[in-house]
N, C-alpha and C positions, 0 to 999 in steps of 0.2 A: 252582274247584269251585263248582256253582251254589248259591249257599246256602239259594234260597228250596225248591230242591228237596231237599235237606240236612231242612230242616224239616219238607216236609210227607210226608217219608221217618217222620222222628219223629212227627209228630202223627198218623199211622197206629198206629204203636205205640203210642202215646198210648190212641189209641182201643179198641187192645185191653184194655190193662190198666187203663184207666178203668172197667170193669163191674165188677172184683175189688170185697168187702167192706172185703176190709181196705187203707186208704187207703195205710198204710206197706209193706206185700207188694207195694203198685201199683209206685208209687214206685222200690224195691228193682228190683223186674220190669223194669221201664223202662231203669233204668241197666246193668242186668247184662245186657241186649240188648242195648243201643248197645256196651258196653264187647266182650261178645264175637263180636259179628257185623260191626263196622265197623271199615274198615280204621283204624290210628292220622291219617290225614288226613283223613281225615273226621269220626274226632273233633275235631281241633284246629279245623277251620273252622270248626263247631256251635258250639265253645265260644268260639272268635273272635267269632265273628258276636254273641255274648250280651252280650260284653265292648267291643262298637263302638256308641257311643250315637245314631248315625245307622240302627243296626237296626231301629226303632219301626216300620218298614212291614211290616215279616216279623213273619206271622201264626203264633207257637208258642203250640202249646195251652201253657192256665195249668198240666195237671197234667206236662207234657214238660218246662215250664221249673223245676220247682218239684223234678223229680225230677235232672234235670241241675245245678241249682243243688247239693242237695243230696249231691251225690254227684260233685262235681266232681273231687277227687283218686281215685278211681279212675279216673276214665272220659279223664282226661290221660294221653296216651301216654309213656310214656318215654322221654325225650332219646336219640337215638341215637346210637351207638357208631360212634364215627372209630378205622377201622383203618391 
């Protein structure tokens, strides 16, 4: 998955919910879009990509990282289910 396109997927959302007053409704906003509009592999990338210290070139807005940081155990997919 492309991750840098993964991001600037995010720092579009980012940019919406950046205008909101209230910092923590942003935030909230941010995650609870990623959480229900993207498949579960494309959250794991995102949150891959956060978690690989050779990331520093991929440009995530600060309030995208800060709301994904934040909100990491939701926005983790659930392990899936071996039938």
């Amino acid at each position: 998955m492309d991750e840098q396109n993964l991001i600037d997927m995010a720092n579009r959302i980012g940019e919406f919910f950046d205008s909101m007053p209230d910092r923590e409704e942003a935030l909230a906003g941010i995650a609870d879009h990623i959480r229900r509009f993207w498949e579960p592999r494309m959250r794991r990338s995102l949150l891959a990509t956060l978690d690989r210290p050779d990331a520093g070139g991929l440009q995530m807005s600060a309030i995208v990282k800060e709301a994904v940081l934040a909100n990491r155990e939701k926005l983790t997919p659930a392990a899936a289910v071996a039938e």
